[in-house]
VMD Tcl script that draws the C-alpha trace (Angstrom):
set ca {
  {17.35 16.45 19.52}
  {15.55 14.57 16.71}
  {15.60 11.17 16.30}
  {17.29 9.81 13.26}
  {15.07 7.70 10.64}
  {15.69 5.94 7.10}
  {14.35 8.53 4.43}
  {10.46 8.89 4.25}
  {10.36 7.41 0.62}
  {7.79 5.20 -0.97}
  {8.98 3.66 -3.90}
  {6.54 1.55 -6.15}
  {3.91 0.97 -9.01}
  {1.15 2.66 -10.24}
  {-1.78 1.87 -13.03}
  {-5.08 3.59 -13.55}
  {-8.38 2.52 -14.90}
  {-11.69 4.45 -15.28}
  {-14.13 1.95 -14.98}
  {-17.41 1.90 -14.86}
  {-19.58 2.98 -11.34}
  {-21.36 -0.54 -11.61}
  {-18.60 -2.40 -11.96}
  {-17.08 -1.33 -8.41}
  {-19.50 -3.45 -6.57}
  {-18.49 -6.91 -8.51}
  {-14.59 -5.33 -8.10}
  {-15.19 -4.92 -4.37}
  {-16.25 -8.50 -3.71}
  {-13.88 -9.97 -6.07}
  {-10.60 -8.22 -3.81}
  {-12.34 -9.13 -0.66}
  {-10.47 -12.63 0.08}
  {-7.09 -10.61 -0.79}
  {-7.31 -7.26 0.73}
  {-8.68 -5.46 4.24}
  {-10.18 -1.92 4.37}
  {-7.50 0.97 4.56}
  {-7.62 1.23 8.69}
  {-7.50 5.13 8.29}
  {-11.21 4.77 6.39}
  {-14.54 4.92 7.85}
  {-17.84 3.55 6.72}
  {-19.64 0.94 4.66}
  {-18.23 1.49 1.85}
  {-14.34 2.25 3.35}
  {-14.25 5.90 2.45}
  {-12.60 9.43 3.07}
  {-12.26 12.88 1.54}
  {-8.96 13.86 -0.29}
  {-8.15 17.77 -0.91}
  {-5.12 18.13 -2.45}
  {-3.27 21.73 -3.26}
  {-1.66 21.85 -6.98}
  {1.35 23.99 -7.07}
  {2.86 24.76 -10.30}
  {4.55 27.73 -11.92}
  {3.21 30.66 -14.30}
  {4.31 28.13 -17.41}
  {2.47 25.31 -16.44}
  {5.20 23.22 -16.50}
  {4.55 19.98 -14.41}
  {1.00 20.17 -16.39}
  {2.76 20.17 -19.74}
  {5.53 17.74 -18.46}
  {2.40 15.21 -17.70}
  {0.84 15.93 -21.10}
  {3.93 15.07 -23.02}
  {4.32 11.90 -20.70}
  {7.97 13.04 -20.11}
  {9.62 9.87 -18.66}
  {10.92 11.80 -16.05}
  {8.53 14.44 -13.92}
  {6.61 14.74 -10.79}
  {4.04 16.77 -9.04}
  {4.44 19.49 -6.25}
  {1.46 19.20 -4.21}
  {-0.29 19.40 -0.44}
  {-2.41 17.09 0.81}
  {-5.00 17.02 3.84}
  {-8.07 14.31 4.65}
  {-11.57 14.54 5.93}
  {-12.97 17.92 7.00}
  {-10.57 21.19 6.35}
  {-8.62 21.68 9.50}
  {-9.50 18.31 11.31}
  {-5.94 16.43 10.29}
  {-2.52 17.62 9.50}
  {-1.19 18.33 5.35}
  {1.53 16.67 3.96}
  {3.89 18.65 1.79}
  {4.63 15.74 -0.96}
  {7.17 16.23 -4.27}
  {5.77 12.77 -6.18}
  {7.77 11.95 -8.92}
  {7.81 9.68 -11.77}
  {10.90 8.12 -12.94}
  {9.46 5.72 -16.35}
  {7.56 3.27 -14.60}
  {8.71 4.08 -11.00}
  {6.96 6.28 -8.54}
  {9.48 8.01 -5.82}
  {7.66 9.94 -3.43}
  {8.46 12.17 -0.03}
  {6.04 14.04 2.06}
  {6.67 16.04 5.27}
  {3.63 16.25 7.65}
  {2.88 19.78 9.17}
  {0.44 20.56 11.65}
  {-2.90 22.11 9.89}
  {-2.21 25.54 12.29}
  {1.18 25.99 11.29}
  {0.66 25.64 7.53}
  {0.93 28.97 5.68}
  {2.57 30.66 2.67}
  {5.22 32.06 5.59}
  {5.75 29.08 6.60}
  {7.49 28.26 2.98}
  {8.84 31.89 1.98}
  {10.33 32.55 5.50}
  {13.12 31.42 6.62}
  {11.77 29.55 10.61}
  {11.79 25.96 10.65}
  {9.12 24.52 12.47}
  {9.33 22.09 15.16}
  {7.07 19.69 14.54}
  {8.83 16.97 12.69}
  {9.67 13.45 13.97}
  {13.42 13.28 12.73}
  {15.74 14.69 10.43}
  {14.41 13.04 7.41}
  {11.03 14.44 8.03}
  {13.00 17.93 8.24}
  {15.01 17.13 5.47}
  {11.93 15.93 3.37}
  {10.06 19.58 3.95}
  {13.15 21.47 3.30}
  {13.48 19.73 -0.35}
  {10.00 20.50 -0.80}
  {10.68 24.19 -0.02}
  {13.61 24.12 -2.17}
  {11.90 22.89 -5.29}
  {9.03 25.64 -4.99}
  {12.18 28.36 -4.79}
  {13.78 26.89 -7.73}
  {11.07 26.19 -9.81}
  {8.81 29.67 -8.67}
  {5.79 27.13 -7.19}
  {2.40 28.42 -6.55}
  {-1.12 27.33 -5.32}
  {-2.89 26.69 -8.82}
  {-5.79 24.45 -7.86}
  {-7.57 22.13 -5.60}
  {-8.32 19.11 -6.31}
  {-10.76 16.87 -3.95}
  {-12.74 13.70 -4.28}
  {-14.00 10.65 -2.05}
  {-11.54 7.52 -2.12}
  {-12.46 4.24 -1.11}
  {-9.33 2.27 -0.21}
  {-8.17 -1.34 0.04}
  {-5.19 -2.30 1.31}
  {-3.37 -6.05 0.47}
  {-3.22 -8.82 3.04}
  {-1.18 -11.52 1.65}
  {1.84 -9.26 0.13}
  {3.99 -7.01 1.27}
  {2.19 -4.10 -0.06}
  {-0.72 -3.53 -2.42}
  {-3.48 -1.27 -2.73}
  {-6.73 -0.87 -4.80}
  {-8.53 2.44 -4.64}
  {-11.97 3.66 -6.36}
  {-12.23 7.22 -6.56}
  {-15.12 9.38 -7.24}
  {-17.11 12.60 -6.73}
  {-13.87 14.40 -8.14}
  {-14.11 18.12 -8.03}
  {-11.93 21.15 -8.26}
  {-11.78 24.90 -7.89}
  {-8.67 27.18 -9.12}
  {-6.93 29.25 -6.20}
  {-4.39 31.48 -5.43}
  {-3.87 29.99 -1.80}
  {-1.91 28.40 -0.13}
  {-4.14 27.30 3.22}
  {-7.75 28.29 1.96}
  {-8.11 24.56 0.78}
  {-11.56 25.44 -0.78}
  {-13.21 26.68 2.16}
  {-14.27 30.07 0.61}
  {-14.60 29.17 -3.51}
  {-16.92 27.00 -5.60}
  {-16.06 23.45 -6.24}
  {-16.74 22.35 -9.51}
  {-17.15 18.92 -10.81}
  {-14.71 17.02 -13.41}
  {-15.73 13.28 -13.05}
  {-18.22 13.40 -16.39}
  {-17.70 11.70 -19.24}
  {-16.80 14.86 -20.97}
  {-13.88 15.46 -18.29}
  {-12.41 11.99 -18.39}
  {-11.87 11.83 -22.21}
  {-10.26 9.02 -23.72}
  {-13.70 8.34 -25.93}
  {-15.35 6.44 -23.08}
  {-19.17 5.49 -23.13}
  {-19.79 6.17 -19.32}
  {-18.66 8.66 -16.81}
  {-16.18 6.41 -14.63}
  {-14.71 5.98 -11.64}
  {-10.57 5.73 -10.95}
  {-9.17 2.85 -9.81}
  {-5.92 2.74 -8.56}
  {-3.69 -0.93 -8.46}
  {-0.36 0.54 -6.50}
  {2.31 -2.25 -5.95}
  {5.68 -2.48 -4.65}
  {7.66 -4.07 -7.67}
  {4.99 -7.20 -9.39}
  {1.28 -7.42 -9.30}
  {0.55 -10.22 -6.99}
  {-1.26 -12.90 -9.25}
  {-4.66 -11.60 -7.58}
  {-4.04 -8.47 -9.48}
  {-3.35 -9.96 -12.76}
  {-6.17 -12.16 -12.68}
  {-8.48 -8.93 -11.51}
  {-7.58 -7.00 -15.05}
  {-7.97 -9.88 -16.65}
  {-11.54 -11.05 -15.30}
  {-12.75 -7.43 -15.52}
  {-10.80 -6.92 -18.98}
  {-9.43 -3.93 -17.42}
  {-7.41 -1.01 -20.15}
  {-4.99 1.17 -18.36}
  {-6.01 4.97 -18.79}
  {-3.41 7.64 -17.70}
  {-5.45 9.84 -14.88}
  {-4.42 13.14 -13.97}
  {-6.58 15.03 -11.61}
  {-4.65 18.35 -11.77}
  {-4.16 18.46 -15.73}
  {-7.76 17.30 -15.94}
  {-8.80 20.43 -13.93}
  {-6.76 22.52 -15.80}
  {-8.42 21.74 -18.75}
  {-11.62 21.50 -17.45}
  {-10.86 25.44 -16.38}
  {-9.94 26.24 -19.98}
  {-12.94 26.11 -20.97}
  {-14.56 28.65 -18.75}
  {-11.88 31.08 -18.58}
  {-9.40 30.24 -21.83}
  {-6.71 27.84 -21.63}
  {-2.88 28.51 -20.72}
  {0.01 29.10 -24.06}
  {1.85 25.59 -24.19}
  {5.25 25.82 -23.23}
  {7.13 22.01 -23.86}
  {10.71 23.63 -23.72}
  {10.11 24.54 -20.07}
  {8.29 21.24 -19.09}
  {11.19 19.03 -20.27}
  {13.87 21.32 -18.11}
  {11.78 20.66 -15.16}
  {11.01 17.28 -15.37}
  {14.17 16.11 -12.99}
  {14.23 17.20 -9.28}
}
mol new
graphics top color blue
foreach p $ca { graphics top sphere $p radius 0.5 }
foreach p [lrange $ca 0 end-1] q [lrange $ca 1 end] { graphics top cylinder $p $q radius 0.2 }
display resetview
């Protein structure tokens, strides 16, 4: 029988900044005293690979509902690290609640991931305890409801920082962003062609310089480390999105989809 467990929930705070590529290194050294390399990382810089699986449905709805910054929404995605196959994906609903992120994510064995797997009916019996088979079951719930597909892929390189004087804090760079669009729902890339969205072009918001995301994720405050960080660096939030930025970026090679705001806004809650 499963072990039971508190709810598999990270709640916390999120801000974005595109900054640019030669401003990581002075970054880097300025978080050192304050932060440790994410022990899941490997190499000089602290790095690994991110491929994430977009679902959404035929209205594009969680891409509108991030486009007209509902205050309300989330994204229905699946995540796996380093080399396709080598580690296990996590079946994540992330959502957004005003200023709050709220996210669960059930981790299933790479083998036993398939589109079966979330149409059928089995169950399978790999989870730790009933929260981790609760979490997957919501997940599989939300694509029924909401008629969920594989859209696109999203990967890139992230080099991560975690906080050693509070209770939790992160600072992320990441770069080399690419994506492909897919119908799949355990290719993760292997057999398409990636194509690259970190340009200056891709990341809008009239900037001089093709960037690199930064991530500051905190519990509830940003330790006084943070604050002074954005304010040595003079740092301006940008809202990110690396599966609306890929859908756009695909507009333009193959047309882009018919807006549909009604339908966002209905599917904002979960």
């Amino acid at each position: 029988m499963r072990k039971k467990a508190k709810q598999d929930i990270v709640s916390r705070y999120e801000a974005k900044y595109i900054i640019p590529r030669g401003m990581v290194p002075s970054i880097r050294a300025f978080i050192a005293p304050f932060c440790k390399p994410d022990p899941f990382t490997r190499g000089d810089p602290p790095e690994y690979r991110i491929t994430t699986l977009q679902l959404d449905n035929n209205a594009y709805s969680l891409h509108y509902a991030k486009e007209i910054e509902a205050n309300a929404r989330f994204k229905l995605r699946v995540r796996t690290y380093g080399e396709i196959g080598s580690a296990p994906v996590f079946a994540e609903v992330k959502a957004k609640f005003e200023g709050t992120i709220v996210k669960t994510r059930a981790t299933v064995p790479f083998k036993e991931w398939n589109e079966a797997l979330i149409f059928g009916s089995r169950v399978p019996n790999c989870f730790k305890n009933e929260q981790q088979e609760m979490d997957f079951l919501q997940f599989k719930r939300v694509v029924w409801e909401m008629g969920a597909k594989p859209l696109a892929l999203v990967r890139y390189t992230r080099e991560s920082y975690i906080g050693t004087v509070d209770s939790y804090a992160r600072i992320t760079f990441d770069r080399e962003l690419q994506y492909q669009m897919t119908n799949s729902w355990d290719d993760f890339g292997r057999s398409g062609i990636w194509r690259g969205m970190d340009s200056q072009l891709a990341q809008g918001f009239g900037l001089p310089y093709s960037g690199v995301v930064m991530e500051v994720k905190t519990l509830s405050y940003y330790p006084v480390w943070v604050v002074d960080m954005i304010q040595r660096f003079n740092l301006r939030r940008n809202g990110n999105c690396k599966y609306s930025t890929a859908i756009w970026r695909e507009g333009a090679f193959a047309g882009y989809p018919g807006t549909n705001e009604a339908t966002a806004e209905s599917l904002c809650w979960f």
